[in-house]
C-alpha positions in Angstrom: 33.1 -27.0 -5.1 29.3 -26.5 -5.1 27.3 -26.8 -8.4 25.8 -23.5 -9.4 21.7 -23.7 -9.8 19.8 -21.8 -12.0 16.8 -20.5 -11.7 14.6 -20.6 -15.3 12.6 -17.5 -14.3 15.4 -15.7 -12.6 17.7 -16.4 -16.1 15.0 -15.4 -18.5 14.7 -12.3 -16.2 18.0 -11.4 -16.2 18.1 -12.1 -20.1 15.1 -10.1 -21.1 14.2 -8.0 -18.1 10.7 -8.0 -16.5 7.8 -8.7 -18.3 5.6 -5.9 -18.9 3.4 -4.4 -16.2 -0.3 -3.6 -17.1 -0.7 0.2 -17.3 -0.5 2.1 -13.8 -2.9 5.1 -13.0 -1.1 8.2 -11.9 -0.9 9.1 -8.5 -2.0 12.7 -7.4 -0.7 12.2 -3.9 -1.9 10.6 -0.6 -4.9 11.5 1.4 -5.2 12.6 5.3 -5.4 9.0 5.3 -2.4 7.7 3.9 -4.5 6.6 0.8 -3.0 7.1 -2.8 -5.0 9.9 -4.9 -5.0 8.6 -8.5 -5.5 10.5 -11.3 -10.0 11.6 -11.5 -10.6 10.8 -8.3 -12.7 13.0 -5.8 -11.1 14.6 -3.2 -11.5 17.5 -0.6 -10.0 20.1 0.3 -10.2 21.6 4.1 -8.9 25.0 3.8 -8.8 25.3 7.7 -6.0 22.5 8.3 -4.6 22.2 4.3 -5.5 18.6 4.6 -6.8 16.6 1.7 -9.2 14.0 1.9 -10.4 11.4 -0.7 -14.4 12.5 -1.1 -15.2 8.6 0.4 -13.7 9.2 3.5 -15.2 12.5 4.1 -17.4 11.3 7.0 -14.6 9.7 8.8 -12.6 13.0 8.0 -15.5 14.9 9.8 -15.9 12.8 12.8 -12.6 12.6 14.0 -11.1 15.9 13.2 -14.2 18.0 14.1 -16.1 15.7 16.3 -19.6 15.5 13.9 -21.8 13.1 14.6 -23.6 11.0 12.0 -26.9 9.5 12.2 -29.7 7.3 10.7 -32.9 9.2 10.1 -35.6 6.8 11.6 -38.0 8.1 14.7 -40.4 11.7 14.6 -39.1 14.2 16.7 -40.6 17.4 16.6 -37.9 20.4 17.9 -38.5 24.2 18.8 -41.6 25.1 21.0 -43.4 28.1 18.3 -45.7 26.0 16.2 -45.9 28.0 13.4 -41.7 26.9 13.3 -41.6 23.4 14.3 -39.8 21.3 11.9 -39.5 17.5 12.0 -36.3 15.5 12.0 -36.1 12.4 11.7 -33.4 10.5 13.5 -32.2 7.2 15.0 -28.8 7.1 17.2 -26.3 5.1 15.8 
């Protein structure tokens, strides 16, 4: 007949049940993404699709659901050909 083993942690477990967990935020929800909302955190809402998007992913959020493009201001480029409405934008592909 094989000996029964014991496990220290698993019998103090069983004795006292788990040790206490450090307090856990609330969740709000999940994110376009798949990411967990907690409880204060900044979100978006689109109020074209319903989706809701945690405030940091926002540029992602924009790039691939409505194709904008992001970029680095960095060279002079002057646009529009009346000069009393040129404006300057600055901008560097990325």
């Amino acid at each position: 007949m094989p000996k029964e083993i014991k496990h220290p942690k698993i019998s103090q477990t069983l004795k006292i049940g788990f040790l206490s967990f450090k307090a856990q935020p609330e969740h709000a929800g999940i994110d376009y993404y798949g990411h967990g909302i907690l409880l204060g955190d900044s979100i978006v809402m689109d109020p074209s699709t319903g989706e809701v998007v945690l405030k940091v992913n926002l540029d992602s959020y924009f790039s691939e659901v409505y194709g904008f493009l992001f970029k680095t201001a960095d060279k002079k480029r002057t646009l529009g050909s009346n000069p009393e409405r040129q404006s300057i934008c600055f901008w560097k592909a990325t």
